[in-house]
N, C-alpha and C positions, 0 to 999 in steps of 0.2 A: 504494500500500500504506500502510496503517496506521503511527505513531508504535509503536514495541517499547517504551517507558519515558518515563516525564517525569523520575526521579530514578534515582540510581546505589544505591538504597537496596533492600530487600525489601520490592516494591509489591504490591500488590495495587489492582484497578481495578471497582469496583462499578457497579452501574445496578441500575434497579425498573424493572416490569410494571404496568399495569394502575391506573394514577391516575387515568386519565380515566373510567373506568367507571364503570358503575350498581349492577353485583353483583359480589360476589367478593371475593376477597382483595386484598389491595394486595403483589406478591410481589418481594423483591431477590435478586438474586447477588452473589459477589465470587467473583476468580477471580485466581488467581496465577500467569503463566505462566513458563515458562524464557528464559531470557536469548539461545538462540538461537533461539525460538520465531518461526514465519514461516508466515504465509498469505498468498492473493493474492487472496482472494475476501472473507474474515473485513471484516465493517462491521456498520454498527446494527442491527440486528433489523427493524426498521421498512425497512431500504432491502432486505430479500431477501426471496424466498419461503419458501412453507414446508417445500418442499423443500431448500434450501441452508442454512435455519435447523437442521434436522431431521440433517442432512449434519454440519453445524459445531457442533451439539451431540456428534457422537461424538466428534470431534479432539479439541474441548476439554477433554472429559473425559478422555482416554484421554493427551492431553499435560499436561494442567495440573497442579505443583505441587502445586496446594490448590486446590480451591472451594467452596460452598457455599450452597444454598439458603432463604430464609427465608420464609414467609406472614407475614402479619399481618390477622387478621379482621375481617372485617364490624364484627363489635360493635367491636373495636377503634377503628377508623376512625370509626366514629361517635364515640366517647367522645372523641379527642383531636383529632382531624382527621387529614386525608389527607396535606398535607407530613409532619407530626410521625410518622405510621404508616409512611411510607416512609421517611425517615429509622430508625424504630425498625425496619425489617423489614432495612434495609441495618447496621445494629451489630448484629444478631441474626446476621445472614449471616457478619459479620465472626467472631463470638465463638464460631462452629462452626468455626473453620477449625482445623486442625494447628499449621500456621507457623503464629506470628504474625508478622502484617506488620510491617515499620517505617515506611510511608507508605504513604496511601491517594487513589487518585485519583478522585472523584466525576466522574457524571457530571449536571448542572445546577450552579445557581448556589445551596444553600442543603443544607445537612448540619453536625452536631454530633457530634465524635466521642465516643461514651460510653466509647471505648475510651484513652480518652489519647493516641493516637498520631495522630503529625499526618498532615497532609491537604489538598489540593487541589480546589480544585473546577472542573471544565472543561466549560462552557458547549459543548454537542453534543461532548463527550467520547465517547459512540458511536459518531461517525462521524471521530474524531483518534485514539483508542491502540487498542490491542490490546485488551488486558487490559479497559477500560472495555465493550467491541463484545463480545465474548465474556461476561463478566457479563450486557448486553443478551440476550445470545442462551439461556443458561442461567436467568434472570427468564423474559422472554416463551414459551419451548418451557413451562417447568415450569407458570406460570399456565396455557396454553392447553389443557394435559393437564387440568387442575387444573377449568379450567371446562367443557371436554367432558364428562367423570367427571360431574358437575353438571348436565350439560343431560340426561342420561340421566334422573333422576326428575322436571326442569322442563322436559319438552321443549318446551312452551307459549312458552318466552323465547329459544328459536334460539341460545343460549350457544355450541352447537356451533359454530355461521358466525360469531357478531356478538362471542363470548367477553366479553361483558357489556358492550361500548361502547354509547352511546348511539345507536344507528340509529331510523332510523324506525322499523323493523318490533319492532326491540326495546320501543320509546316503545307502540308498538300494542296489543303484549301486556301491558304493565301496568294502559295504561288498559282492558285488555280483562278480563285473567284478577288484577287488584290485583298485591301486590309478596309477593316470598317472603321468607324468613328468609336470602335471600343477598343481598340488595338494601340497599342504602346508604340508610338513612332520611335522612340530614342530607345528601343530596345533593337537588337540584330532577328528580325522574323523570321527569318529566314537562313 
């Protein structure tokens, strides 16, 4: 089972969706949970399906404190880049919450808090706290809805299965049908 807290303070534990991809948003969460908060299943998004992601989207809502989700778009991401848009999609997520946190535990090795309040950064922190594994699973559910919704008028780009990573069949379809207005121009598409 997961780490419940890295600090004895009111944490909250964020994670982003969707940096490696070709189209979309770049999307974060932050999530607050209760102090005797416990799952047996809850890990990074990335290590379950989408059934048990799908699953642990309800608890978390239905348990958590505070959370909160944030986009940050295409044009965005081109304009400043993909770290700085993730970062800025994770202090968006933060500055929608209720509580405010009084420490925030990141999940990578780079974030700047716009918010004043300090901060941790933990390297595969998805797969060490709670609170981190949970934001993962509220980021990725929210983007994959986000880029379903989207493959409905692109269906040419399979957004539905590939939700904008780089796949071959993804790569196919751009050298095939060109790139849409949800497509990262400052990325290499191709």
């Amino acid at each position: 089972m997961l780490k419940p807290f890295f600090s004895s303070y009111i944490e909250c534990g964020t994670d982003e969706a969707g940096r490696g991809c070709l189209a979309g948003p770049v999307t974060a969460a932050v999530v607050i949970l209760p102090k005797n908060f416990k799952n047996k299943i809850l890990n990074d998004s990335k290590l379950l399906s989408l059934k048990s992601r799908n699953i642990l989207k309800k608890i978390i809502i239905d348990n958590a404190i505070d959370y909160a989700v944030s986009h940050v778009s295409v044009k965005k991401i081109d304009e400043i880049n993909i770290l700085k848009a993730s970062i800025l999609a994770m202090n968006q997520a933060i500055r929608k919450l209720k509580l405010k946190p009084e420490f925030i535990i990141v999940d990578g090795n780079k974030f700047n808090s716009h918010n004043k309040i300090p901060f941790k950064c933990i390297i595969k922190g998805d797969s060490k706290y709670m609170s981190i594994a949970a934001a993962s699973i509220l980021a990725k559910t929210s983007r994959d809805d986000l880029m379903f919704k989207l493959s409905k008028n692109n269906p040419e780009y399979g957004w539905g299965q590939n939700k904008g990573y780089p796949t071959k069949a993804h790569r196919e379809a751009i050298r095939k049908h060109g790139i849409s207005v949800h497509h990262r121009k400052s990325f290499k598409l191709i």
